[in-house]
N, C-alpha and C positions, 0 to 999 in steps of 0.2 A: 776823846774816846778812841779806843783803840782795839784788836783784836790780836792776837799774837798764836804764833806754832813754836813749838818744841821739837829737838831731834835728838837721838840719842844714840848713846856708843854700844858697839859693838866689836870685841878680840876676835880676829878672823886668824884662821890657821892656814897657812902658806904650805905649798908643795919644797921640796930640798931646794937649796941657793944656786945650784946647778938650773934649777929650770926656771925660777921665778925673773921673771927682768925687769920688775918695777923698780923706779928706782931711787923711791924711799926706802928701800927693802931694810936698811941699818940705820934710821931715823930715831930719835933719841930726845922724847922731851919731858920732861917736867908734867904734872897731874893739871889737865886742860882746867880753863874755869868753864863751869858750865852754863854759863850764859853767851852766846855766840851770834850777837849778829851778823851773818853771814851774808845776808839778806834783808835790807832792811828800807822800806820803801815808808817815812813818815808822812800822814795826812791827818786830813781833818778826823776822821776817820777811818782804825787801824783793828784788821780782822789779825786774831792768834787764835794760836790752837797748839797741841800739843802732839806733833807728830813723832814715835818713837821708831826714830833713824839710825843712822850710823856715824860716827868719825870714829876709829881706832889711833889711840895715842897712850904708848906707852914702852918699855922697853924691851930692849931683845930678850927672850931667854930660850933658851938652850938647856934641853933634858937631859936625863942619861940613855946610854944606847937603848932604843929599845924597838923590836920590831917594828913598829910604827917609822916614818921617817921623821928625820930632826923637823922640831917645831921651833917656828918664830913669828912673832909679831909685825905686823905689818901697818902703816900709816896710810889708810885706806877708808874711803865713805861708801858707806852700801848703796847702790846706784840707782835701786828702784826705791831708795825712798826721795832720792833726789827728784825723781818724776814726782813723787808725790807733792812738794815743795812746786812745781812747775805747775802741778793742776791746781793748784791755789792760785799762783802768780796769773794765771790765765784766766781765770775766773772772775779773776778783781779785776784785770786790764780792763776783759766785756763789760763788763757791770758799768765801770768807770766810763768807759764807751759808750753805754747808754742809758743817756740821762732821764729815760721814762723811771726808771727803780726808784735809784735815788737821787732826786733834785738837789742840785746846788750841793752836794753831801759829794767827796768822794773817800773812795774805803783804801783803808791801806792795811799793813800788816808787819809785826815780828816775828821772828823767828829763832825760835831759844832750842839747846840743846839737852838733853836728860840723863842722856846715855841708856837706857834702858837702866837706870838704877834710882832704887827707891831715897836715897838720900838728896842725889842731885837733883831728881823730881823735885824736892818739897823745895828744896832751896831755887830752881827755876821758877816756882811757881811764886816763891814770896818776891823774887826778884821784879815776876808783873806786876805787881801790888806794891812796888817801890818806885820812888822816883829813876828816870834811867840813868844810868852810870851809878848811881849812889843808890845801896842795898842798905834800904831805912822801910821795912816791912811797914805799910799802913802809911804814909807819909807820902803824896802827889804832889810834886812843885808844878808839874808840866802839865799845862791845860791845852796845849796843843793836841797830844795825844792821847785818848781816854778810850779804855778796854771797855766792849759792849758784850763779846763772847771769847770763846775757846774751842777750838776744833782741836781734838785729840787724837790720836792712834796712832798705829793698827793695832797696840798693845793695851788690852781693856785694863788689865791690872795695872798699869802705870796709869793710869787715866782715873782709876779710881784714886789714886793718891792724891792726883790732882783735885779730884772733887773733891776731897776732904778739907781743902782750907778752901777753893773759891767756893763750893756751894754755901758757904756763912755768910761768904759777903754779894750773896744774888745774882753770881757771872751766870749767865745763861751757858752750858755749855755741849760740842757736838761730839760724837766719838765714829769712826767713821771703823767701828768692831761691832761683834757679835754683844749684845745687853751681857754682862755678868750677873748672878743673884748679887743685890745689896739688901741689907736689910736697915740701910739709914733711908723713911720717908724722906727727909728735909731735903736730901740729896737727889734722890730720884726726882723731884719736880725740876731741877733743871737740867736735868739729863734728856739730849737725843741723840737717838742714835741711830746711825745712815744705814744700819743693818735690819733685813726685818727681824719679825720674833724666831729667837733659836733655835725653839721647840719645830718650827715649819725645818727648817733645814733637817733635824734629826728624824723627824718622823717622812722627809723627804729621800734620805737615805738608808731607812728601814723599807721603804718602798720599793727602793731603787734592788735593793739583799732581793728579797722575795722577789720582784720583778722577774731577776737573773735566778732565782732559786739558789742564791749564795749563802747557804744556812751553818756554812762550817770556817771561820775565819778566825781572822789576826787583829790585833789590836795594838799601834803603837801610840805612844802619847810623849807630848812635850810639859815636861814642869807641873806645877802642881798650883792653881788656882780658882777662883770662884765657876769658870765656865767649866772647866777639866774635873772637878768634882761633882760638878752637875753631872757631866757626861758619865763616870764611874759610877754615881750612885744610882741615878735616877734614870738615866736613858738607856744604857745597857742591860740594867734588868727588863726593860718594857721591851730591847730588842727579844731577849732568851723568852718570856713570854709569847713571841710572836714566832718563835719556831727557830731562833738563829742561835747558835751555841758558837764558843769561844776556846779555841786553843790554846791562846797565849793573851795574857794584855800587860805587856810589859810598858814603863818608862825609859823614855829615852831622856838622858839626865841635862836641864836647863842652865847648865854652868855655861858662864863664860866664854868665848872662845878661846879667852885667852890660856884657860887649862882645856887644851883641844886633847892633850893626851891624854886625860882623865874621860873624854866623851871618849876618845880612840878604843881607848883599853875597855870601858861599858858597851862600846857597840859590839863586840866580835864575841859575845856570849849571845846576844840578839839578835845580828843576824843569821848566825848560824844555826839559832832555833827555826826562824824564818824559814833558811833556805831547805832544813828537814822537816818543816812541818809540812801536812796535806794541801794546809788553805794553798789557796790561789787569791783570794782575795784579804787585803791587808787593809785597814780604816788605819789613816795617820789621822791623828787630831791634835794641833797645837796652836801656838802665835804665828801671826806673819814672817817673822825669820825662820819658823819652827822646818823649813825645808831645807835649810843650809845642815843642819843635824842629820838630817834623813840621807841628805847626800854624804856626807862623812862618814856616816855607818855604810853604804853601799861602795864607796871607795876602799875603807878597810875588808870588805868582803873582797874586793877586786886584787889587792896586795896580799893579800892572805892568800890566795886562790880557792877560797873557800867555792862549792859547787855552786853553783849560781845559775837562779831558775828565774824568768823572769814573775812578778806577781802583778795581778791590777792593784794598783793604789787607791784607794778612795779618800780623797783630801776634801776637808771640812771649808769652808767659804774664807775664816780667818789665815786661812795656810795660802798665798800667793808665791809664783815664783820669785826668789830671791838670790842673787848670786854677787859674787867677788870676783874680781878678776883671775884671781890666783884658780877659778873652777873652769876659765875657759879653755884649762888642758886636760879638764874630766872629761868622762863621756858621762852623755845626759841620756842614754839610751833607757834608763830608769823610768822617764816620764811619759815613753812613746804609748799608748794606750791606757796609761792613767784618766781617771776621771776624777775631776775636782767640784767643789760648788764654786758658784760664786755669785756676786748682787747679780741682779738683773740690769744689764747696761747696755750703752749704743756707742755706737762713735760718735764724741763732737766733732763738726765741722769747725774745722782750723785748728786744733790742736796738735795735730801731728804735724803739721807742716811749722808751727810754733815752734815745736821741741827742737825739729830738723835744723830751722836754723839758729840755734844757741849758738853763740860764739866769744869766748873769753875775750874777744879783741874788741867785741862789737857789745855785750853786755856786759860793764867792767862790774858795774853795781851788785851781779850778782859775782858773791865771794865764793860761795860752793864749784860752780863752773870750772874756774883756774885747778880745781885740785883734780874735781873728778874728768875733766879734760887732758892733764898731764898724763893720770891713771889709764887712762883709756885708751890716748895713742902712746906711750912711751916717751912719753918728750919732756920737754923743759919749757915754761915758758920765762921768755927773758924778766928780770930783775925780779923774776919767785925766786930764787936759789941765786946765791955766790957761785957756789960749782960747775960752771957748766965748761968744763973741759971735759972734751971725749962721751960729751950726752947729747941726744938729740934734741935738737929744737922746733918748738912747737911756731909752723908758718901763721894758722888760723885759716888754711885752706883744706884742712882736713875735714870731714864729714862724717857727720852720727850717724847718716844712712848708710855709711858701708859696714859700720859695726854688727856683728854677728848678736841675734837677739840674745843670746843669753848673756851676753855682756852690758848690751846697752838695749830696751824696748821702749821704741817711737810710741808708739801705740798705745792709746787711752786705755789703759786696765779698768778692770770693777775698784780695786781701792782710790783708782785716780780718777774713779768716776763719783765714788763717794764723797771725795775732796771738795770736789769742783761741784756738787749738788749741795753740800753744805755751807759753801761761801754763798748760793745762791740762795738760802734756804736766810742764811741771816740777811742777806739783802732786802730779802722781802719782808722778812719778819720787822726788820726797819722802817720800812717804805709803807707797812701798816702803821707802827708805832709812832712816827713822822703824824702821819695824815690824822690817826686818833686827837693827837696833842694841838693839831694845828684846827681842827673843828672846834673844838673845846675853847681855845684863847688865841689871839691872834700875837702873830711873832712868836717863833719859838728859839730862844736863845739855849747855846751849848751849855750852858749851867744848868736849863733846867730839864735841858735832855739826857743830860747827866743824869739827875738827881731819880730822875724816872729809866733810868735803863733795865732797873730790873724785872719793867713791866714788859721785857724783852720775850721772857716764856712765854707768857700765856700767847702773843702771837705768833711765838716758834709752833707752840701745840699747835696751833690750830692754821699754821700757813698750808697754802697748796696755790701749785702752780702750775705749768708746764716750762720745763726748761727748753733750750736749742735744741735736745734731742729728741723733741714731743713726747717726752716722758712723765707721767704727773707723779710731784711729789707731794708727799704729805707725811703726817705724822699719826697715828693711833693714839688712842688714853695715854698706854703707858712712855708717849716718847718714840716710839720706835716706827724706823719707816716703813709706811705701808706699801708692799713690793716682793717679789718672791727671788727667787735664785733659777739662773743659769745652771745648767748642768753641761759640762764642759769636758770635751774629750782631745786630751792631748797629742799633738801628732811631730814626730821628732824628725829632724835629716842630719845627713853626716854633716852638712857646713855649719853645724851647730845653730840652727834656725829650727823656728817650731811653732808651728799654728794652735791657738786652741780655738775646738772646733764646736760652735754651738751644737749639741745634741739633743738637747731636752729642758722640761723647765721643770720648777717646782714651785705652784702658783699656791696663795697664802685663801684657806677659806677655812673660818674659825668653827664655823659646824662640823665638818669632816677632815679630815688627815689621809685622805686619798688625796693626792695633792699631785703625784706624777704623771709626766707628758714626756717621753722619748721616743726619737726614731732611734730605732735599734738597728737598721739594716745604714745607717750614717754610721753606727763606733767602729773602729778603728781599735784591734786589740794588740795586746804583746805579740811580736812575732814567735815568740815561744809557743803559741798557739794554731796557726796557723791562720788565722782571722775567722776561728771557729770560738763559737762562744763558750769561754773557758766554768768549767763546773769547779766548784766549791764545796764538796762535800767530805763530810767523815769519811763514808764508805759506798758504793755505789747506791745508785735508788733502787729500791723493792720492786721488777717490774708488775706489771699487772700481773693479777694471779696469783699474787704475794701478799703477803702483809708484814709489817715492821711490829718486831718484836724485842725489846730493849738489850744493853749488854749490860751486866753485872755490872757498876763500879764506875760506868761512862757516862758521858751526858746524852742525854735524848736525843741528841744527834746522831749519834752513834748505836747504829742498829745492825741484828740481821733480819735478814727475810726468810720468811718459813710459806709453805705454799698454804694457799685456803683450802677448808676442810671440803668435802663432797658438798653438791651443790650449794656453794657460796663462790660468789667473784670478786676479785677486783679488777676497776675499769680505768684504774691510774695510778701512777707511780706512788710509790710510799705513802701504800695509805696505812691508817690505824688498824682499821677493823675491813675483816669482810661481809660481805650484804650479799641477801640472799636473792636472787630473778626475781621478778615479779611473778603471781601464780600461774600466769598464762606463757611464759618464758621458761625457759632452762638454759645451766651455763655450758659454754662449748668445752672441748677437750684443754686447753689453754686455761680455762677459767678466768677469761676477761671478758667475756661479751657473751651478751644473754640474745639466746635463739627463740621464735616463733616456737609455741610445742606444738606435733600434731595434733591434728582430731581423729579420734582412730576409735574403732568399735569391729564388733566381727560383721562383715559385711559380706556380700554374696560375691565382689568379685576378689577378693582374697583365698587364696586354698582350702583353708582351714574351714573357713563358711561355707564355699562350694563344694566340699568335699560332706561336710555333715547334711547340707541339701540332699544332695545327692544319695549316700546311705538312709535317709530319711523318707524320700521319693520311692527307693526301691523296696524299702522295709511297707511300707503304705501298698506299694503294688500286689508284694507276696500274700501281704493280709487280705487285700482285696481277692487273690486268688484263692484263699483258702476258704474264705466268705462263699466262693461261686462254690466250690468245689460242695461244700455242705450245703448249698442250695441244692446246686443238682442232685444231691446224693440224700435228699429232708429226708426220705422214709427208708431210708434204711437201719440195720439193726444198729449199726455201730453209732448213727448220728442218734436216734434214740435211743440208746441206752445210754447217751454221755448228754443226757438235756440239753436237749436244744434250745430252748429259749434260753440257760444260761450261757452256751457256747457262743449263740448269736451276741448276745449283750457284750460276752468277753471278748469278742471280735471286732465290736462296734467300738467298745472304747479304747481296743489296742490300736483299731483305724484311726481314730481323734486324737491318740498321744503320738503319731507318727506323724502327722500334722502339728503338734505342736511345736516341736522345733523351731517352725515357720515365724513362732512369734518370738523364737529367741534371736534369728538372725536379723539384721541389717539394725539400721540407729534406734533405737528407742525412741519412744514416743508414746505420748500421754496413754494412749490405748493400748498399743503394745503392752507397756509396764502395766496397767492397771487388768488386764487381762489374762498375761501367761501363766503368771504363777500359780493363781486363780484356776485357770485351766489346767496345768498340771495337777495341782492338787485334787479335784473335783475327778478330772477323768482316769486317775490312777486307783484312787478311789474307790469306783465302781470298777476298775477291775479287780485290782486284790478282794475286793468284796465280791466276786463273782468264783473269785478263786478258792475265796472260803465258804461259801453258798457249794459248790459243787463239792469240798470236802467232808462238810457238815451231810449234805445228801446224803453220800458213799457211805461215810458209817452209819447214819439213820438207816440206808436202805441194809446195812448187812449187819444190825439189831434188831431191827425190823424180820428179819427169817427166823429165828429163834421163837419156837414154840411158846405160848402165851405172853409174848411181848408185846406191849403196848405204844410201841414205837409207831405199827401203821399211821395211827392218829395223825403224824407229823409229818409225814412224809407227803410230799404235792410240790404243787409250783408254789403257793402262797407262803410254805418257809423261806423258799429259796428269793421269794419276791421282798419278801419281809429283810431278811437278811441285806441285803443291795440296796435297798430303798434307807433304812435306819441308817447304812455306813454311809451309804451316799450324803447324806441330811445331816447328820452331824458336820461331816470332811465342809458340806456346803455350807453350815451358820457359821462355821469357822473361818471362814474365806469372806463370807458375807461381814461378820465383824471387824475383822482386818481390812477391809476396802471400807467399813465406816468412820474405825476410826485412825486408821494412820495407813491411806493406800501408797501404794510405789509410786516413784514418781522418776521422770526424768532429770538426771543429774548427773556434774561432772567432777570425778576425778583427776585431782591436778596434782597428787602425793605419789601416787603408788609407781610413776613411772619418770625417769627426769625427763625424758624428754619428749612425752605422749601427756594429752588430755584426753582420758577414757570419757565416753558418752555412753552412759550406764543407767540400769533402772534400779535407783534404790530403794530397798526392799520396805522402806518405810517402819514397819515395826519389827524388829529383829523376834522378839518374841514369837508375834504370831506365825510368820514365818517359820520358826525351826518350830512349831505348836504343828500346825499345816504336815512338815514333814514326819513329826513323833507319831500322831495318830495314824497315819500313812505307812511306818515305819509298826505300827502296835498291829494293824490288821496283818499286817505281812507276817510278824511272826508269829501271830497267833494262827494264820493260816499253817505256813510251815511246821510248827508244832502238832498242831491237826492233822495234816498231811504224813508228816513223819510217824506219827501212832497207828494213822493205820494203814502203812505202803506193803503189810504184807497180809490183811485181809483180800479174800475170792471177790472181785469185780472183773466186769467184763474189758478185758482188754487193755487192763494195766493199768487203771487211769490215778491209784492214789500215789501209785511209781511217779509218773511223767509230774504228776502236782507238787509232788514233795520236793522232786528235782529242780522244778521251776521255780519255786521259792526259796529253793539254797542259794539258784541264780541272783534271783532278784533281791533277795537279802543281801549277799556278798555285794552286789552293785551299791545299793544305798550304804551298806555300812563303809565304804571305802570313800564315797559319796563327798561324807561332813567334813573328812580332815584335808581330802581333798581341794573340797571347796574353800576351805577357810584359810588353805596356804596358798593357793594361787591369787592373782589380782588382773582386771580387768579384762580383755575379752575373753580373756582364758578361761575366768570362774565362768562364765558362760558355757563354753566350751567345755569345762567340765558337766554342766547338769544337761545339755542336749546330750552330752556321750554317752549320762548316766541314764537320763529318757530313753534315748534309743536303745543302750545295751539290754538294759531290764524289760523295756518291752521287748528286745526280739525274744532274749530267752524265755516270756512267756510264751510267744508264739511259736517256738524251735520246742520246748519241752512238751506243750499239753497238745497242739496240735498239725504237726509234722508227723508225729506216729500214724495218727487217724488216718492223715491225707496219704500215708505211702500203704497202710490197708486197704483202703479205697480206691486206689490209681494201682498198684504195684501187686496187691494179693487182695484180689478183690472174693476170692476163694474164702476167705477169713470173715470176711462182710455178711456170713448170712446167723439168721436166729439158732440152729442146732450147735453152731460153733459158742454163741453166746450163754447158751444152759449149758452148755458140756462145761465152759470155762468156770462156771458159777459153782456146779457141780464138783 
């Protein structure tokens, strides 16, 4: 039983002959076979897998002129998949090291090449399924070495190729990538993969957009496969859904390196869109080499001198750095503030110091070593090459630690963390399978561990451990590691080193998809920025006070702002709609932030209050003076001939509506409201009715002179009582039915003012109310009209003159009154009907008796009876 890896090629594109000094640079072979043990350590048991790596082998070619610099091929192994090959070999040493796993069992491994191509895939893969050295598909001489599983990647789509013929024959196998959709059951049951589920990374990256409020971006992608069309069809809409729109999603084209001029000539339409478009933030989504393209397109920006701004990258978990020697004369200033995912991983203890000391002199066995050791320092090492005149030679006292990271990284990556958890993952899944078989029957011989290996799944499904880095692995239903992503913030220096730097996580919980955890005040942005956190938008945000209103023909992203209408706010950036205060709130001059409204009513220490107090107090006083004056003066001609008990009545109720005012000022309350109107009504009342009582008199008394008139009959106090008493009594049931059945009440006003709450008495029945004033309004000018008919019949001393006057007043006051009142709002309408009380009462008082009082005080000569028959006369 055996386990084997696969690596695969890759055409890498070289800078001009002038600067490259490797020195295969005109190396010249024949089509590699694709089975390559480069590395090959045989035991009882042998872990493979299908790692797709690098060798480049093939020949020079040379373009035509074309801006781009001349392109050629290079004999070169991509260097980070070599780590990857290391964090296997490291894995099986521990393991092998410690014999609690697997007893008496020790694990070993192949290691086969693929190229990154789907032909030499199938043919590697029949190759394990053959005897070695002799390609006889289905046919095992060798019982030494017998396949239990497959560890694949970092390229899912190669990896599926592979499943297509071992999952027939029940290899268990691991993929240390992102799950792609398949739709073969038979295949998925032996599928695991070191990655969690995909969906957490994407919906961890939708996070991360809105997090930063990154709603306006770029899209690049590599190649065209089962993850990548996921991405296109299905995650990208659920992003636009979620408030994020797309300027560009262009392909970046998955050829070859070896047609590097064909990537050259497709990037500089790309990134020239890049460098004119708004975003700042750019999503790359590809394979594990898919960064070697990304760098080729921003080099052509560099040689072009195309304007060049820097962007945040957002790199998908499957996207890891990768680089060729031939890139350690680029500048990597691309990656300084990038943010990448990646698994969630630690440092093993002893790994880096493992890698540190590789040494071609000192590990012959491994055959990768020799090459990418020559590669690495420039040298030769003796009897690899005939030529070695005028080249230098390799001592083996050179050091991987002085290599600059982007050339060579010591340092246990997430995909070498994946590696190296999957060779422990079948160890154990072993050391179940072992222990099941060895309950069951005693002695278990390699035939018929054999014959049972493919009951290897079901204890992959369901292994769980903790590795050296106290990390627990396991697997979910589908296969997949239960485990979430690093969120990884890149930081670059000139000596071509570069940290990444944990930032954040994105932890897996199948309930919810709020999945993000970062410190933000740890990233590290593009210095194009200034370590200010860079915005992403179409067009500015709508500040408060605004609202986003769409543009013709653009995506929703893309908006203006228009201000919100009269009392509505908004209280944050780009919102939809604006909302209006709450009723006890109003919004400030800004229209972002909702104020306390006052409480406000006409109160006595405001002007307006104290001012109609005070006209109201002195109006009350004058009446009182006129009251004394026709006291002291009862028996005179002038106060009887103008009835005195009508003048008194008219005097008393002009005194009670001078005081009514009182109950229009300060806050309302239950008694106030349920009382003033009440009072007004009732004591105005009986005065116009006192008004029409005295005009009714004046012409009964002067029909009454007329020779056989039968008027005498009418004339006394009991019409005049009659009169006052019936209007009074009506004005009263009216007042009285209104307070039974819909009385005034205290209430507030939150409309009429934005930024005042009136404390108001509402009038409860709008009806009886204006009912109140029409009858009120029907005495008056049925007065006046009386008045007016007879202001040029003989009475003593003027009196239907001064009455008819008095009711032009006090009509003109209430008719100005209604429209008055119904266009002002809050304490003003008030303030309109105390002004209309008071004006209307004084001019009763100013008209009917003002004249009396200035005959009485002024010409008191006029005051006697001979003057009052002369007048009559």
């Amino acid at each position: 039983m055996y386990m084997f890896l696969t690596i695969g090629v890759l055409v890498l594109v070289s800078l001009p002959r002038s600067v490259c000094k490797i020195p295969f640079a005109k190396c010249t072979m024949s089509e590699p076979n694709p089975i390559l043990h480069k590395y090959h350590e045989p035991s009882e048991l042998t872990l493979g897998g299908i790692i797709s790596q690098s060798f480049v082998a093939s020949e020079e070619i040379t373009f035509k002129r074309h801006p781009f610099p001349e392109i050629f091929v290079e004999f070169i192994l991509l260097i980070q998949s070599y780590q990857h090959i290391l964090a296997l070999v490291f894995a099986v040493k521990e393991i092998n090291a410690d014999r609690t796993i697997l007893t008496n069992i020790t694990l070993g491994f192949n290691i086969y090449n693929n190229y990154f191509d789907p032909k030499l895939t199938y043919a590697a893969t029949m190759e394990v399924l053959s005897t070695p050295s002799r390609f006889i598909p289905n046919y095992k001489c060798d019982f030494q070495n017998n396949l239990v599983a497959v560890i694949g990647g970092p390229n899912s789509n190669d990896f599926l190729h592979i499943a297509t013929i071992l999952s027939k024959h029940k290899i268990s196998q691991l993929a240390y990538t992102s799950a792609p959709k398949t739709d073969e059951p038979n295949q998925a049951i032996s599928f695991h993969w070191m990655f969690p589920n995909v969906d957490y990374q994407y919906h961890g990256i939708l996070q991360l957009l809105l997090h930063f409020k990154w709603t306006w971006i770029g899209v690049f992608y590599v190649g065209i496969g089962s993850q990548t069309e996921t991405f296109l069809w299905k995650i990208l809409p659920l992003f636009s859904q979620h408030g994020v729109c797309f300027d560009f999603i262009k392909e970046l084209t998955d050829k070859g390196l070896s047609e590097a001029q064909a990537v050259a000539v497709s990037a500089l339409p790309n990134i020239s869109l890049a460098w004119k478009s708004k975003v700042n933030t750019i999503i790359f989504h590809g394979e594990y080499q898919g960064i070697i393209y990304l760098w080729i397109l921003l080099e052509v920006s560099v040689f072009h001198s195309l304007s060049e701004k820097a962007k945040v990258w957002i790199m998908t978990a499957d996207v890891d750095f990768t680089s060729v020697l031939f890139q350690r004369y680029w500048s990597m200033d691309f990656l300084h503030g990038s943010i990448s995912l990646a698994v969630q991983s630690k440092e093993v203890s002893g790994f880096q110091r493992f890698v540190q000391m590789r040494n071609p002199f000192l590990n012959k066995e491994d055959g990768f070593l020799k090459e990418i050791w020559q590669q690495l320092f420039n040298c030769l090492i003796p009897n690899f090459s005939t030529e070695l005149d005028d080249q230098n030679i390799c001592t083996g006292e050179e050091r991987l630690e002085t290599l600059p990271m982007t050339v060579f990284e010591a340092r246990m990556t997430a995909h070498n963390y994946c590696v190296y958890n999957a060779v422990y993952a079948v160890a154990y899944a072993l050391h179940a399978l072992y222990s099941s078989m060895d309950q069951q029957r005693s002695g278990v011989t390699w035939k018929l561990l054999k014959q049972q290996s493919w009951k290897l799944h079901h204890f992959l499904r369901g292994v769980s451990f903790n590795n050296s880095a106290g990390d627990k692995i396991s697997f979910d239903d589908n296969g997949e590691f239960r485990g979430g992503f690093d969120i990884i913030n890149w930081v670059t220096f000139p000596n071509q080193s570069f940290l990444r730097v944990k930032v954040g996580t994105i932890d897996p919980n199948p309930l919810s998809y709020h999945l993000l955890t970062i410190r933000e005040d740890d990233l590290i942005w593009p210095n194009w920025f200034n370590q200010a956190s860079p915005l992403s938008l179409c067009n500015d945000n709508c500040p408060s006070g605004y609202r986003k209103t769409s543009r013709e023909g653009k995506p929703f992203c893309c908006y203006d702002c228009i201000p919100c209408p009269q009392r509505e706010i908004t209280n944050q950036t780009d919102m939809d709609q604006c909302f209006q205060c709450p009723e006890d709130q109003y919004p400030n001059n800004k229209q972002n932030l909702c104020h306390l409204k006052y409480i406000t009513y006409l109160s006595y220490e405001e002007t307006l209050g104290s001012s109609m107090m005070t006209m109201a107090i002195i109006l009350f006083l004058a009446t009182i003076s006129v009251l004394g004056v026709f006291l002291k003066y009862h028996n005179t001609p002038l106060i009887k001939a103008n009835n005195r008990s009508l003048s008194y009545t008219l005097l008393i109720s002009l005194l009670l509506s001078f005081l009514c005012p009182l109950l229009f000022i300060g806050r309302p309350m239950i008694v106030t409201c349920l009382l003033r109107q009440a009072a007004f009504g009732i004591i105005f009342s009986v005065a116009v009715s006192c008004i029409l009582a005295k005009t009714i008199t004046v012409v009964l008394a002067f029909m009454a002179t007329k020779p056989g008139s039968k008027m005498k009959t009418w004339l006394g106090k009991r019409l005049a009582l009659s009169i006052v008493l019936s209007c009074s009594f009506i004005q009263t049931l009216l007042c009285t039915v209104w307070l039974a059945i819909s009385p005034p009440f205290p209430d507030f006003d939150m409309h009429s003012f934005i930024s005042e709450i009136v404390v108001e008495c509402n009038e409860g029945s709008v009806v009886m109310f204006y009912s109140v004033l029409s009858f009120m309004g029907l005495l008056a000018m049925v007065s006046f009209i009386a008045a007016f008919l007879a202001r040029k019949l003989p009475d003593a001393f003027q009196e239907t003159k001064s009455i008819t006057f008095s009711m032009l007043v006090f009509c003109s006051v209430w008719m100005s009154f209604v429209p008055a009142y119904v266009s002002t709002k809050g304490k003003y309408t008030v303030a309109v009907q105390i002004f209309s009380l008071l004006a209307s009462s004084a001019g009763l008082l100013a008209c009917v008796f003002f004249p009396k009082c200035y005959i009485i005080i002024v010409r008191p000569d006029l005051n006697k009876k001979q003057h009052l028959i002369k007048r009559i006369i």
